[in-house]
N, C-alpha and C positions, 0 to 999 in steps of 0.2 A: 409596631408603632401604636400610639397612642395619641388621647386629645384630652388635656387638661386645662376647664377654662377657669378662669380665677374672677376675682371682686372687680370692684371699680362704678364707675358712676352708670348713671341710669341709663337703659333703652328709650330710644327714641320711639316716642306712643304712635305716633304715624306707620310702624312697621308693623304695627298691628291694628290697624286703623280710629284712633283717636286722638284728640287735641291733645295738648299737654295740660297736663295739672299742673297750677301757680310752684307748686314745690320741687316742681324738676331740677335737679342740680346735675351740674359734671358732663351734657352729655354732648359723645364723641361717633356721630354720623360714621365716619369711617372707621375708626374701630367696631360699629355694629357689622356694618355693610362686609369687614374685614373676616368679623369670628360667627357671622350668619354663616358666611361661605363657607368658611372652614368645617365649620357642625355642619351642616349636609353632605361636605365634601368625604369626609369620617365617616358617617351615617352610610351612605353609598357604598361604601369600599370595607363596612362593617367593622370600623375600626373600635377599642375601647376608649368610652369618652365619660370622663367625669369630671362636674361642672361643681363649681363652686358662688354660691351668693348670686352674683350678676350674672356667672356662668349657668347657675340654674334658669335664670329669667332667659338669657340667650338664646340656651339652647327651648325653653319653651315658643318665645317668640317663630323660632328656626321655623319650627314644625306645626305651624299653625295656631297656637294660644293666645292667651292675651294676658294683661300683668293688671294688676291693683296698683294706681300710682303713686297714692300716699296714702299706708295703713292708718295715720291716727285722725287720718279726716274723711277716710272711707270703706274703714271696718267699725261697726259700732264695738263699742268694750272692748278695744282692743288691747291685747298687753303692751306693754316695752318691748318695741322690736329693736328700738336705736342705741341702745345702749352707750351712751357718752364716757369713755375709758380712755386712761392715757393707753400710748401704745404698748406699754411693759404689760398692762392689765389686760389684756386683748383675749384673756380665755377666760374672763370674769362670766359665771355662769348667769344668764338673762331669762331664762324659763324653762319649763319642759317640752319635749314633743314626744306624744305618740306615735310610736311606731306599729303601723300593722304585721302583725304575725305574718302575712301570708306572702313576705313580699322577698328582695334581694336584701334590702339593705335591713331588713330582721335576722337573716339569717349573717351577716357579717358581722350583725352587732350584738350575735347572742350570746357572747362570754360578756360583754360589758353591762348586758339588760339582765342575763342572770334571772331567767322565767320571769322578768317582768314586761311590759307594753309602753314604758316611756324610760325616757333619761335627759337629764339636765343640759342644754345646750350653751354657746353664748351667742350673741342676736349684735349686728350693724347690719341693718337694711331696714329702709323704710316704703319698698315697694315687694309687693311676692306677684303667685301664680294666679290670675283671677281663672279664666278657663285654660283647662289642661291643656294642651294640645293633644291631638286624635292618637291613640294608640299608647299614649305611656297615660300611667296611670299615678295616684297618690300615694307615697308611704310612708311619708310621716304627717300629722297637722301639729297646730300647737295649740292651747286647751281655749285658745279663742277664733279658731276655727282657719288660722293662716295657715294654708299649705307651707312645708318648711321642708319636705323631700317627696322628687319627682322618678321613676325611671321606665325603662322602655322593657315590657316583660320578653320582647322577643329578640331583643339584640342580646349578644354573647355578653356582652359588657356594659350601659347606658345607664349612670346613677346623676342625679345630681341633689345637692342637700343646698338649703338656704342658711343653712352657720357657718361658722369658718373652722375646718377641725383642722387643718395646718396650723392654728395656732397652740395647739395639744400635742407637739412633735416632742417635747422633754416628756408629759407622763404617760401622752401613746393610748388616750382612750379612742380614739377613733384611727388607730395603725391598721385595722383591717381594712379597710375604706382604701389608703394609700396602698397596700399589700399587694390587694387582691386586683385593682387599678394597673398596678406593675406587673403583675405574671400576666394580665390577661393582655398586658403590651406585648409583652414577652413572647405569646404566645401568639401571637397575630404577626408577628416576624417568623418564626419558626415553629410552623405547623405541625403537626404531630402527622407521620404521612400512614 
């Protein structure tokens, strides 16, 4: 088994202990309360878990972190994180991120980076990661300093990315992500004895 968290509206800032900011939209108290538990409950039982957009913020909040509530009124210079697309357009590329070499998700994304350190993402989200949570670290930013992917170095499996690469399922530049996500479900069902 596995744990894949997907997009949706904001984290409630009191879960990490702050007021809200005027810009909060969408948010759903019990679907926090619902997919907190859930990520720690994974976490525990050392299940694979990769989070996606809000799933990234989630799983940060889970484990201790805190979130930036609205990047374009509390990152100076920040780029276009929101990208305004109709839905057809939804893999429209919005910036780069740097990816660290020394990390999981460099090494899943080294036929697409091709010995380079960044590649062209698409961007809806106007909140990211402000402090990490303890023990996972950063491995991607973006060239304005947004953390855009988080993971845990010492679980078997723990990625999460602030883009959406579900929407790149027809040309599959981020299928290792989903791949490797699935054997390592696979594999947490039927243990190699």
């Amino acid at each position: 088994g596995g744990l894949l968290l997907t997009g949706g509206g904001d984290v409630e800032p009191s879960r990490y202990g702050e007021e809200p900011h005027p810009s909060l939209v969408d948010v759903e108290p019990l679907r926090d309360e619902f997919e907190i538990a859930l990520v720690r409950e994974a976490r525990a039982k050392n299940l694979p878990i990769f989070a996606i957009c809000r799933g990234l913020q989630v799983l940060n909040v889970a484990f201790g972190g805190t979130l930036v509530q609205d990047i374009p009124s509390q990152v100076p210079g920040a780029l276009e994180h929101r990208l305004a697309v109709p839905p057809h357009e939804a893999f429209a590329l919005a910036h780069e991120v740097w990816i660290d070499k020394d990390t999981r998700l460099a090494g899943l994304m080294s036929e697409r980076l091709g010995g380079a350190d960044t590649c062209d993402v698409n961007s809806r989200h106007h909140q990211a990661v402000k402090q990490v949570a303890p023990n996972f670290r950063v491995s991607a930013t973006a060239p304005d300093g947004v953390i855009e992917a988080i993971e845990d170095p010492s679980a078997p499996f723990c990625l999460a990315v602030q883009w959406h690469p579900e929407n790149f399922w027809r040309t599959g530049e981020f299928r290792p992500l989903f791949e490797t996500f699935v054997e390592a479900a696979q594999m947490s069902e039927n243990p190699k004895t």
